[in-house]
C-alpha positions in Angstrom: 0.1 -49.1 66.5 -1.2 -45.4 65.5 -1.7 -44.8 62.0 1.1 -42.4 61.0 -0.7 -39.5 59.7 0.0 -38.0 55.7 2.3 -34.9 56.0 0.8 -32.0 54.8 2.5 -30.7 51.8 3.9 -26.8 52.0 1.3 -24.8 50.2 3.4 -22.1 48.0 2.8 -18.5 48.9 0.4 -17.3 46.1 1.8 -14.4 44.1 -0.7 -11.6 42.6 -1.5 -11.8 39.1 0.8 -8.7 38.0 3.9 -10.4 39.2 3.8 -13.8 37.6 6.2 -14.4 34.7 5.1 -16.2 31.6 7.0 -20.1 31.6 6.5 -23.1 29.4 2.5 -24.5 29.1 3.4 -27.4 30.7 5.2 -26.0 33.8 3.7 -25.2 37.2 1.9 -22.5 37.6 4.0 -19.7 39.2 1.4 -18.5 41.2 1.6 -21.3 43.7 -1.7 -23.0 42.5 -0.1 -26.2 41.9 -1.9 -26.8 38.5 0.3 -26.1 35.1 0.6 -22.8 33.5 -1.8 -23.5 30.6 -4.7 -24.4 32.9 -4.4 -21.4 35.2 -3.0 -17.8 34.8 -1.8 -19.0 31.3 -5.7 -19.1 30.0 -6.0 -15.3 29.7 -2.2 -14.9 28.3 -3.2 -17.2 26.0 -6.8 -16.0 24.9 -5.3 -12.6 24.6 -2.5 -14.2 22.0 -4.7 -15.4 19.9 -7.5 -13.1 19.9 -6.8 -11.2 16.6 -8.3 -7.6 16.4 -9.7 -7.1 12.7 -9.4 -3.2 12.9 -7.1 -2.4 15.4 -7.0 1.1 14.8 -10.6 1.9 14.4 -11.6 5.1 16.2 -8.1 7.0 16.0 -7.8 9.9 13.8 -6.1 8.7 10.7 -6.8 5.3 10.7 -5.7 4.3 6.7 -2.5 6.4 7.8 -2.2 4.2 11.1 -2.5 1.0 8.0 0.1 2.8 6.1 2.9 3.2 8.2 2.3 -0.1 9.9 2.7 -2.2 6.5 4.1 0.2 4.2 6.1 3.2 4.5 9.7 2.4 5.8 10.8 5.7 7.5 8.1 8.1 8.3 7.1 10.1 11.9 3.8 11.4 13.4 3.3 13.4 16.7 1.2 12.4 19.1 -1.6 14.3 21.0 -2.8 12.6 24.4 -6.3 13.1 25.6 -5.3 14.2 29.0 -2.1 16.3 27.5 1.9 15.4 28.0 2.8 14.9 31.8 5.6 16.5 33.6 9.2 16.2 31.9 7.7 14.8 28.6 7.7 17.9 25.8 6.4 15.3 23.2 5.3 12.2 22.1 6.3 10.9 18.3 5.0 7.3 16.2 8.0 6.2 14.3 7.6 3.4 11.6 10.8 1.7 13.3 12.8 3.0 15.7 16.9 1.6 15.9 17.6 -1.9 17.2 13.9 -2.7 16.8 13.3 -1.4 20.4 8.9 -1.0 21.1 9.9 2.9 22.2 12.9 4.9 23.6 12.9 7.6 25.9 15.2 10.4 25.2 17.5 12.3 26.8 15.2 15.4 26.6 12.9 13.2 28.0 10.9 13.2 25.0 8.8 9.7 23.8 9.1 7.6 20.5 6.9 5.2 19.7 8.1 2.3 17.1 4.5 1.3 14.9 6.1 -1.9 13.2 7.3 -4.0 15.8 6.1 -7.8 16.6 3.5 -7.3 19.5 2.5 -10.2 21.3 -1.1 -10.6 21.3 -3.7 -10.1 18.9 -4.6 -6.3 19.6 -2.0 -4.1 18.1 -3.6 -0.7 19.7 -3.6 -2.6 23.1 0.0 -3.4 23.0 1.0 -0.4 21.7 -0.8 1.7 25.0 0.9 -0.6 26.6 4.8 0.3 25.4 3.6 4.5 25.7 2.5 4.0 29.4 5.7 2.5 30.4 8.1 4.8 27.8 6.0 8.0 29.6 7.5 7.3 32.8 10.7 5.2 31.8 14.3 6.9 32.7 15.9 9.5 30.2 18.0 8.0 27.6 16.3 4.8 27.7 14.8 2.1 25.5 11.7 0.3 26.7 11.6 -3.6 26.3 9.1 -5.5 24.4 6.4 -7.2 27.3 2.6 -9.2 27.0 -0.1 -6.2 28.0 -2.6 -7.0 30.2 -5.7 -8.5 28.6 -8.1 -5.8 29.8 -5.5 -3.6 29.3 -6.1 0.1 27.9 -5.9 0.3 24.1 -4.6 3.8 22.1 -8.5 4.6 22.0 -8.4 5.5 25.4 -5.1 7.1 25.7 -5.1 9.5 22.3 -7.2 12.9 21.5 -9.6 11.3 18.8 -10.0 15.0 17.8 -5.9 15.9 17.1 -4.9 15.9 13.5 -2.5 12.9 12.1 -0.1 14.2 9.7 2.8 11.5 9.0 5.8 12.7 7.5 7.9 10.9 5.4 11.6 10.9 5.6 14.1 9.8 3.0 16.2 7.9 5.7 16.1 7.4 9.5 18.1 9.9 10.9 15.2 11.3 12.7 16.5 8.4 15.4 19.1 10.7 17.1 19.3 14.4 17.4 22.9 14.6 15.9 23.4 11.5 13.3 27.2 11.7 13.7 27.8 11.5 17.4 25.4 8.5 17.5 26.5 5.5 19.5 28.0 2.7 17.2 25.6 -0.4 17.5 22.8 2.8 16.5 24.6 4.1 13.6 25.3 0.5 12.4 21.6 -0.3 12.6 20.9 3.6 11.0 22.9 2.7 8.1 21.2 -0.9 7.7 17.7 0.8 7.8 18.9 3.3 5.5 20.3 1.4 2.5 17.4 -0.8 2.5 14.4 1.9 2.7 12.3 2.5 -0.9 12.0 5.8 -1.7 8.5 7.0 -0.9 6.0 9.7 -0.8 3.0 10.7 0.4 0.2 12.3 -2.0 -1.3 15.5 -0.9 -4.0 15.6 -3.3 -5.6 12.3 -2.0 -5.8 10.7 1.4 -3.4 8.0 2.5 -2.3 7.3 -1.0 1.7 6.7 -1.0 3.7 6.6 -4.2 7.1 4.3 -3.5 10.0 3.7 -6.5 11.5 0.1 -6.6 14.2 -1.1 -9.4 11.7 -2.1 -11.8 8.9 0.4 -11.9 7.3 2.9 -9.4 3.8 2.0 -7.4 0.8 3.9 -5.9 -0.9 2.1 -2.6 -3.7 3.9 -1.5 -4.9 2.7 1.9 -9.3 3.5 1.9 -11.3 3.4 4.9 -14.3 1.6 2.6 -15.7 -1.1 3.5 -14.4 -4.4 1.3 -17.2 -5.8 -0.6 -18.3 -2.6 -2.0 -15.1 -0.9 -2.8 -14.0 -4.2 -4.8 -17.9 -3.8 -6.6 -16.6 -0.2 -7.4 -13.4 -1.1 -8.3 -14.7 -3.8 -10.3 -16.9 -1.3 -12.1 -14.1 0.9 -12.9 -11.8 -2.0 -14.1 -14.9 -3.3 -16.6 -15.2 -0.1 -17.7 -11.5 0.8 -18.7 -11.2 3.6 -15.9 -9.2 2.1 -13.3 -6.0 3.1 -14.3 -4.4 6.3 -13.6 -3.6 7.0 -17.0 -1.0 5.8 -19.7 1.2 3.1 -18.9 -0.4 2.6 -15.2 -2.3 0.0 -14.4 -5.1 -1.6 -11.3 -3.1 -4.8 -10.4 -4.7 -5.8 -7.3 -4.7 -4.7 -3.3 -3.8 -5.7 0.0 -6.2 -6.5 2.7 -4.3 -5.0 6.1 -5.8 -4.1 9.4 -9.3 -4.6 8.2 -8.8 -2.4 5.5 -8.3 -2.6 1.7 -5.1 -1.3 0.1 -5.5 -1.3 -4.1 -2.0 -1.0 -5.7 -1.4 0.5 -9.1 1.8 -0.1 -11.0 3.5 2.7 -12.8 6.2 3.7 -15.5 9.4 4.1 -13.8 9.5 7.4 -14.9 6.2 8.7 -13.2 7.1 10.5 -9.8 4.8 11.3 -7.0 3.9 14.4 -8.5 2.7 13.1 -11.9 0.2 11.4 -9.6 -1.6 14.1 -7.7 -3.6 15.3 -10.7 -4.5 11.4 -11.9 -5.0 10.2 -8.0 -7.4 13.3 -7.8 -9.4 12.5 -11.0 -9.6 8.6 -10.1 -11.5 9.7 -6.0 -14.5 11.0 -7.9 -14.5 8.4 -10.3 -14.3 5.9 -7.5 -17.4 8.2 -5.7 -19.1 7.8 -8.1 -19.2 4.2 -8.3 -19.2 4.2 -4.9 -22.5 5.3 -5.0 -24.1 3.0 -7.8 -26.2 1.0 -6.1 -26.9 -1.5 -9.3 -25.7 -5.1 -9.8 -23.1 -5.9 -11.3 -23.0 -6.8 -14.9 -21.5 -10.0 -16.6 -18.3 -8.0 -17.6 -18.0 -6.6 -14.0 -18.2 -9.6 -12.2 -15.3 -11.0 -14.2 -13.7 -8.0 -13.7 -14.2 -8.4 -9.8 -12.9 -12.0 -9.6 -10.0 -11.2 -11.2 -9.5 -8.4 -8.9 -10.3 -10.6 -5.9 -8.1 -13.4 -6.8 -4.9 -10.4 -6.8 -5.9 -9.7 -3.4 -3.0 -10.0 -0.9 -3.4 -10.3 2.7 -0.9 -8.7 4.9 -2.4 -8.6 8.4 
């Protein structure tokens, strides 16, 4: 008798990479491939998740501001200037801290783009995901929010799509009503999430004597977080100079507590009487830059007493990103 000869199994029809949906590690590859997700199209998803981006906002005009408003002003707006200008039916482009029902961006009626900074992104590169969310809200309907998605790995980043040469001037708002153009006509689920996001939102302000230096007000005293574009070693050695010293304070009843490490950047945090306002700070925030230049600038080691000074300073350090 004849052998009976194997049937040939169907061979899938194989998708392009843009259309395949993200499914469980161990699942078949939707492409058609026949191996599982994680050991084909799920590689690069993967490698892009996990590939953190120290500086993510290196190269963009403003970038301490960028740090600010992603870990630590609640309600505050920038606009946006693209490199090759708005398109057609778009009059502007705005970064928002948060935008209502944590949405990535929202198209407006107007047709006008918003941008939300402090959302979850998927991967690694902040900047990548965020080009990602203006492409799509640039050409989404009117009156619509734009879903959260994975960019593409070799996606563009903000770099390439933002005029490194325009000014970045956050504002900072007392409250969130800069959501919807009429605050009192807005739908219900977004004036239920308006009024969440404005009870819990500290009071804060941004210095205009200094750069990226933002005073908030909590229950028990009042802070100053100054974002600085130095690099981290020697800012703590000048810091740690300061503190040994006795001039790291911003005068009476303030004091140098420690900083943040966010984005690549170091954050030091002073904490203040609860009756020192933002304005009481410009002259001391002011005085403090050129003291800080200056030790900026010593090129010396440090002594016994600043080394102590700098461990203590190192082991307040607190990482956010």
């Amino acid at each position: 008798m004849a052998k009976k000869r194997p049937q040939a199994k169907a061979v899938k029809p194989q998708i392009s990479d843009g259309e395949i949906p993200v499914v469980g590690a161990r699942e078949p590859c939707p492409c058609g491939s026949g191996r599982r997700y994680k050991a084909c199209h799920g590689r690069a998803a993967s490698h892009a998740v996990t590939e953190l981006v120290q500086r993510p906002f290196e190269g963009l005009a403003g970038e301490c501001d960028w740090v600010a408003l992603r870990e630590l002003v609640p309600a505050a707006t920038v606009p946006l200037t693209l490199k090759d200008g708005l398109p057609e039916g778009v009059p502007s482009v705005t970064l928002a801290t948060v935008l209502p029902m944590a949405w990535p961006a929202l198209r407006r009626e107007d047709g006008s783009v918003l941008i939300g900074l402090q959302n979850e992104t998927p991967s690694g590169d902040i900047s990548r995901d965020l080009a990602d969310t203006l492409k799509r809200a640039l050409v989404a309907e009117p009156g619509s929010p734009v879903a959260a998605r994975r960019a593409e790995p070799d996606g563009v980043r903000l770099q390439d799509l933002l005029d490194p040469a325009a000014a970045f001037e956050p504002e900072v708002h007392t409250g969130f009503e800069f959501w919807v153009p009429d605050a009192d006509s807005a739908a219900t689920e977004v004036a239920a999430s308006l009024e969440r996001a404005n009870a819990a939102a500290i009071p804060t302000v941004r210095l205009k004597s200094v750069d990226s230096s933002y005073w908030c007000e909590t229950p028990e005293k009042n802070h100053l977080r100054w974002v600085m574009p130095y690099p981290e070693e020697k800012l703590l050695d000048a810091l740690a100079r300061l503190h040994a010293a006795g001039t790291s304070s911003l005068g009476e009843g303030t004091r140098l507590v420690g900083s943040f490490r966010a984005h690549g950047l170091t954050v030091p945090v002073w904490d203040l009487p609860s009756d020192m306002g933002a304005e009481e700070c410009e002259k001391p925030a002011a005085e403090f830059a050129e003291r800080l230049a200056g030790a900026l600038g010593d090129e010396e080691p440090l002594t016994a007493d600043e080394r102590r000074a700098r461990g203590g300073l190192t082991n307040r350090q607190v990482t956010l990103s």
